[in-house]
N, C-alpha and C positions, 0 to 999 in steps of 0.2 A: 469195588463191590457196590451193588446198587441198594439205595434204600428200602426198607420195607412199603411202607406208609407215605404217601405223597397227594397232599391239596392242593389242589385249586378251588377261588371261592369267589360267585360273582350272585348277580339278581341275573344273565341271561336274559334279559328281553329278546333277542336275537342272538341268534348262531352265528356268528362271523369267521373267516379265515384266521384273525386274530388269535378265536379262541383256541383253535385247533392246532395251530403254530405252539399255544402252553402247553397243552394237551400231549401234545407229538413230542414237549421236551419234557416234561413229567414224566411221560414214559422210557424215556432214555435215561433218566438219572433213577428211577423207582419203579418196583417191583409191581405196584398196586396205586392207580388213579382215582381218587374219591373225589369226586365234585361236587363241591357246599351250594346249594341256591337257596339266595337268600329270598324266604317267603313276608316280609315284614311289609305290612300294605298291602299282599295282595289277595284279589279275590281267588276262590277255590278253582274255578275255570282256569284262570288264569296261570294260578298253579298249576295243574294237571298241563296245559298245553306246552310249558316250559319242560316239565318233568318227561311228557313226550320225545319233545326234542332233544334233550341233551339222553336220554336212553336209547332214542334211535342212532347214535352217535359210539360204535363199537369200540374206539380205541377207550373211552369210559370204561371203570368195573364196577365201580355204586356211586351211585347217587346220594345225595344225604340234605333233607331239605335243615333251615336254620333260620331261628331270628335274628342272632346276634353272635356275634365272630367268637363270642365267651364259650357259648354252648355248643359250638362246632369242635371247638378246638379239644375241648373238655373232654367231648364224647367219645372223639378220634384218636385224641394223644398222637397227631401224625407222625414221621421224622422230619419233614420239611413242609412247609407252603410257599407256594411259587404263586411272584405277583408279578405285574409289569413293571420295566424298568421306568416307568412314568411314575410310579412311589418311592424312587430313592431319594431321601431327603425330606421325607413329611412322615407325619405321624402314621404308625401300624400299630394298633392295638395287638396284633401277632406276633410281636415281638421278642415281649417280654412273656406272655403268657408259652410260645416253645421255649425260649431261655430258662423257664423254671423247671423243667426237666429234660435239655438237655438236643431242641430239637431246633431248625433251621427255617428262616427265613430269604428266601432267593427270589432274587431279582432278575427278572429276563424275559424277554418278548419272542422266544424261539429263532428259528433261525429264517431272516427278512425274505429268504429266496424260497422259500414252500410255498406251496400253493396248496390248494383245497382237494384241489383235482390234481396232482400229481402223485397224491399220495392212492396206495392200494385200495380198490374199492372194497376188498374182503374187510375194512377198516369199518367199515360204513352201509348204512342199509342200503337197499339193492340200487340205488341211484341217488346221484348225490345232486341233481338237482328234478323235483319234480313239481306236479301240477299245484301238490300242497304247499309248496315251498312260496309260486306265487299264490294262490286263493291267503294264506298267510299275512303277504304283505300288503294286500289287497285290504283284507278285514281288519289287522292291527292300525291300519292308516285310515281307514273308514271312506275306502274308496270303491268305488258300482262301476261298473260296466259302463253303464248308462253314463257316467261322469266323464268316462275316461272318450266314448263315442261323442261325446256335446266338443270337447276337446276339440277334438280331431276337426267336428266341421268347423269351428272358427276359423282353421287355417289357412282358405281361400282367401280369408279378409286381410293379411297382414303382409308388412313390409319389410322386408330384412335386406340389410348389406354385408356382404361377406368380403372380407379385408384379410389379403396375407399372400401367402406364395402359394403358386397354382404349377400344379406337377403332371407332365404326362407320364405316365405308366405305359411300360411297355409290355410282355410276357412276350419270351420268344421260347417254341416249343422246339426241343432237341434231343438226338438221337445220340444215345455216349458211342464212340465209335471204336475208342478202346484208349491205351495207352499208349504215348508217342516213345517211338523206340530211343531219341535221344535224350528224353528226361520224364522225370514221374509227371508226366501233364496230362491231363484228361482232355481228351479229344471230341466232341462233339459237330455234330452236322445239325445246324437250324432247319426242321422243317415248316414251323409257318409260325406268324407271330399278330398280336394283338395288342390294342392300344386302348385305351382306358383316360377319362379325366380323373386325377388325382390331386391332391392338398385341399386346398380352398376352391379348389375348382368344385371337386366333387360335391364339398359341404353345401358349397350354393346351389348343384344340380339337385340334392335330396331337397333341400328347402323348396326349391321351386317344382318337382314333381309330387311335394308334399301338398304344394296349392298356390304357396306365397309366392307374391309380386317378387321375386327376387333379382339385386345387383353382386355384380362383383368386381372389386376392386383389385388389380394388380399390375404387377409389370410382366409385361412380356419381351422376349428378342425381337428380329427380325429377320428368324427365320424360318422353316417350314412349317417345326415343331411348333409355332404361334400361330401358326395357320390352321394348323388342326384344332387348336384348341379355341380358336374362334370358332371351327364350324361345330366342335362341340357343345358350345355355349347357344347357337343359335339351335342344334337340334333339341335341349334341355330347356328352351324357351327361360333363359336365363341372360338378363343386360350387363354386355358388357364395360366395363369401364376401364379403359388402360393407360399407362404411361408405357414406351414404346423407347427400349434403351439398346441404342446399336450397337453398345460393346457387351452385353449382355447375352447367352445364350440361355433361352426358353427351357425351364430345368425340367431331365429327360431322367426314368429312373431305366432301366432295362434290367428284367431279373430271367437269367437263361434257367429254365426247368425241363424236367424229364418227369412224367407222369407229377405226382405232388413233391415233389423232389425238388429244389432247386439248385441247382450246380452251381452258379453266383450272381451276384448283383453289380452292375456297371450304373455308375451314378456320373451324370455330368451337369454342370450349375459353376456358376463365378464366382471362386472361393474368396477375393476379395470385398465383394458385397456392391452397393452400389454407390453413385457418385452423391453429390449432397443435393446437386441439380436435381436429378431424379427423385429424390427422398420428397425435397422442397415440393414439386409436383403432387408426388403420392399426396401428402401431407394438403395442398392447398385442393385438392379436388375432393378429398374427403369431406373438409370443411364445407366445400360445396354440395354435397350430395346430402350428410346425414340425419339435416333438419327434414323432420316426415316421415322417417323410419319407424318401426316399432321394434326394432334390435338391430344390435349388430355381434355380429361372429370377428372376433380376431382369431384368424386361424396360420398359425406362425410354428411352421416346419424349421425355421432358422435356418433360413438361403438367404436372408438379409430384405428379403419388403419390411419387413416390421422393425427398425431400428430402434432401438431403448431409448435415444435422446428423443424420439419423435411420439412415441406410444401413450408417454404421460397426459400429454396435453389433447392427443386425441382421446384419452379415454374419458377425461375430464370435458371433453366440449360433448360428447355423446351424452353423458349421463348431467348436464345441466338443461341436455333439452330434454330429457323424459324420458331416453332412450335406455333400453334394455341391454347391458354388453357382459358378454360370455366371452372367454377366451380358452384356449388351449394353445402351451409352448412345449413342442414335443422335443424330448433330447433320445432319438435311438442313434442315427449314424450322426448326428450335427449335435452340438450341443445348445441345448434350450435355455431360456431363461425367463421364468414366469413372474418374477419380479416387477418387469416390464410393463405386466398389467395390474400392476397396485390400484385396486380399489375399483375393479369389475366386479360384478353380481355374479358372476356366476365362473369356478375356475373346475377346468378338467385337468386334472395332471394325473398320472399314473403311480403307484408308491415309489417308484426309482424316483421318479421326479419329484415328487413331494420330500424325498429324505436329503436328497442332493440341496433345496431350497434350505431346507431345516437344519440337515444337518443331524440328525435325532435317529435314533433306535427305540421309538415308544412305541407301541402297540397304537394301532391303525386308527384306533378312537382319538386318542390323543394328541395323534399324528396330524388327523385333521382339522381338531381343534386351533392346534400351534399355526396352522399354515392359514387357514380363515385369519385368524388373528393378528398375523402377520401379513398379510393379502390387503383387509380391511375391504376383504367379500362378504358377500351375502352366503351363500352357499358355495358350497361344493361338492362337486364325486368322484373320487377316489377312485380310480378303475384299476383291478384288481386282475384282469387277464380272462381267464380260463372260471375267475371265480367272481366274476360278476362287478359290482360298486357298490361302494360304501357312499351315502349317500348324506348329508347332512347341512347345518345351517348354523352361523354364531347364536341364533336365543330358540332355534328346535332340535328336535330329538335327532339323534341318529340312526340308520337304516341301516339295510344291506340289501340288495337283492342279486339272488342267485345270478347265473346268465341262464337264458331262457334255451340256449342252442346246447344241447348234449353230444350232437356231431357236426360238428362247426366242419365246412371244407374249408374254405379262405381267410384269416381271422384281421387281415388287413383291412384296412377301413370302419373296423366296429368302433372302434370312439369318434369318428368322422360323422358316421349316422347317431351315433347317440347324441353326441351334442346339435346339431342340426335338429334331428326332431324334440328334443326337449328345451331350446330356446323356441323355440316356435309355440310349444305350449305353456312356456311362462309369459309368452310376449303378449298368448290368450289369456293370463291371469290364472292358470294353474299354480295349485300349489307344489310346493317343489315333492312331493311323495309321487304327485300324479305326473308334470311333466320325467320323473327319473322314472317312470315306469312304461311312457310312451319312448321314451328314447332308449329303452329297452328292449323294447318290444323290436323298435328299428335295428340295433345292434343285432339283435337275433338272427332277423331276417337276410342283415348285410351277410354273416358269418353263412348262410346257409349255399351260398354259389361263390365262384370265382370271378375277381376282379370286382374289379366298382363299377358299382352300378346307380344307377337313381331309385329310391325308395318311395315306390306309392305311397297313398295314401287308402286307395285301396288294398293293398297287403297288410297293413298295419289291423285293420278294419277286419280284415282273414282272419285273422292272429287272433283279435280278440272275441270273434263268434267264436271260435274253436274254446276258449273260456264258459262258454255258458252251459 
């Protein structure tokens, strides 16, 4: 039988997935959601803007503003308050104040796999992410248009090297032709296909149609597939730098689709990684390349360029010359490991990845507290899918921003462009609010067509007149 009465109680600065994750289990164990916001410090604006948002927020049914967790509790007599499992084991004044008649304190961050956007829009005002949502994180960050366009032009002036594994992409379009009479197999007929730079390739193509002098560092085979992705690099007006390994084949992704459909993916790459010869190479040419940079991108799909014995010492000779390094280690079909790059400025991981590191079922703030701290990064952003990034720093505040694309066609490559254009604006000395809201703005744009592509720096520039 489910509860009457059921709290949750924060100060809300920002609306996060997080919150909606307690929200969404509150409502499964209780009959009635009351949300305590704590008004202690703040101004009456500021109030009202909070109180907006979490009203506009349907799976709510009151609201209850509060100074002090004594006079919430008092007022409500709930049957339970539900906090994150990041408070088990430290003090709850909530405690003992439900134990005096009888009521429940629960510990739990809902359930990891919801998303914001998966759940019913009848839940939520008429769209769940809008104009207001960014002009929001725009004004709480104390960030102009103006700021964000100065930005943007610096980016012709700067230097970046992109280091990792470079992917062709293939899409091959197909027609289902039916089922094979000898077994349940789906039958299709290719009728035409397309090929795309992917990995590290791509990152370096956005960076360098963004403006910057851009290199990239990888291994290729010696075979055709390497060929094209040289002449990709020359039409991206992007320098190549290669280590060139003949037992190696140039890793090929092939995904067979039918309208947005796709029927499967064929992946080929040398599952035992590469020789130590080749590493040593990668390793000694970077050392020659990276004095003069203004960042670098490790962008590490885990096909083995980036090897963990080798990764520490490049990140450490980057970051003694001045150099700017972001990283992203992605685990979907390979498994990642971002560990690798202990003590980058700047780390992308997705929440799978950040809880696989940690280890941890805390809610998404706390989540990326643990993992900075354990990184021994400057920042981070937490990319949340369909529900945007959690955005934050070890000694600043934490963010969120929505995703800017409502009808995303292709959603592959959106962290590819977000980090590509938001190093590029830190490497101009943005603050990390403003570079996570250019590299946003690129994600948007990535999600809005099919396959990867290179990201102007005129479209970013679109995006943001359409703001004014």
């Amino acid at each position: 039988m489910k509860l009457n009465k059921v709290v949750v109680h924060g100060n809300f600065e920002i609306l996060h997935t997080g919150h909606i994750r307690l929200f969404l289990y509150a409502k499964e164990i209780g009959e009635k959601l009351i949300v305590g916001l704590c008004t202690s410090g703040l101004e009456s604006e500021e109030i009202r803007r909070r109180l907006d948002n979490l009203k506009s927020n349907r799976i709510i049914d009151e609201v209850v503003c509060y100074f002090q967790i004594e006079e919430l509790i008092d007022k409500i007599r709930p049957n339970a308050v539900i906090k994150g499992r990041e408070f088990i084991g430290v003090e709850n004044p909530e405690e003992l104040l439900l134990e005096s008649y009888g009521g429940q304190l629960i510990f739990s961050s809902g359930e990891n796999n919801i998303l914001q956007s998966d759940v019913s829009p009848s839940l939520f005002s008429k769209t769940l992410v809008t104009r207001e949502s960014t002009e929001n994180f725009l004004r709480r960050n104390q960030i102009s248009l103006d700021m964000l366009a100065n930005t943007l032009n610096t980016f012709e002036t700067k230097r970046i090297l992109v280091v990792g594994d470079v992917i062709l992409d293939e899409y091959v379009d197909c027609t289902p032709v039916g089922l094979s009479q000898e077994s349940s197999t789906l039958v299709a007929q290719p009728i035409s296909s397309k090929r795309y730079l992917g990995g590290a390739g791509i990152i370096a193509a956005h960076c360098s149609s963004l403006g910057a002098q851009t290199t990239l560092l990888t291994v290729l085979g010696t075979d055709n597939e390497s060929e094209i992705v040289r002449t990709f690099c020359i039409d991206y007006k992007t320098t190549l730098r290669e280590v060139r390994d003949n037992n190696s084949p140039t890793i090929l992704k092939q995904r067979f689709v039918h309208g947005k459909q796709m029927l499967f993916r064929l992946n080929r790459f040398q599952a035992q990684g590469f020789s130590r010869n080749i590493r040593d190479e990668l390793k000694s040419q970077f050392y020659n390349l990276v004095e003069g940079f203004d960042a670098v991108i490790f962008a590490d799909f885990s096909y083995g360029v980036l090897n963990f014995e080798d990764i520490g010492d490049m990140v450490a000779r980057a970051k003694s010359l001045g150099v700017f390094v972001a990283a992203d280690s992605q685990s979907s079909s390979q498994i990642g490991n971002l560990l690798k790059f202990k003590g980058a400025n700047l780390i992308c991981p997705t929440e799978h990845e950040a809880r696989i590191e940690i280890r941890s079922q805390d809610g998404l703030i706390v989540l990326s507290h643990k993992l900075l701290k354990l990184m021994q990064s400057d920042y981070i952003f937490l990319k949340l899918g369909a529900d945007g990034v959690i955005v934050g720093g070890l000694k600043l505040k934490t963010d969120h921003i929505s995703a800017m694309n409502e009808n995303p066609v292709d959603v592959a490559g959106a962290g590819d462009s977000l980090i590509a254009a938001s190093t590029l604006a830190f490497s101009s000395g943005a603050s990390l609010y403003v570079a996570a809201f250019i590299g946003s703005l690129a994600a948007a744009i990535q999600v809005s067509r099919s396959g990867n592509q290179p990201i102007s720096r005129s479209s970013i520039t679109a995006l943001l007149d359409q703001l004014n």
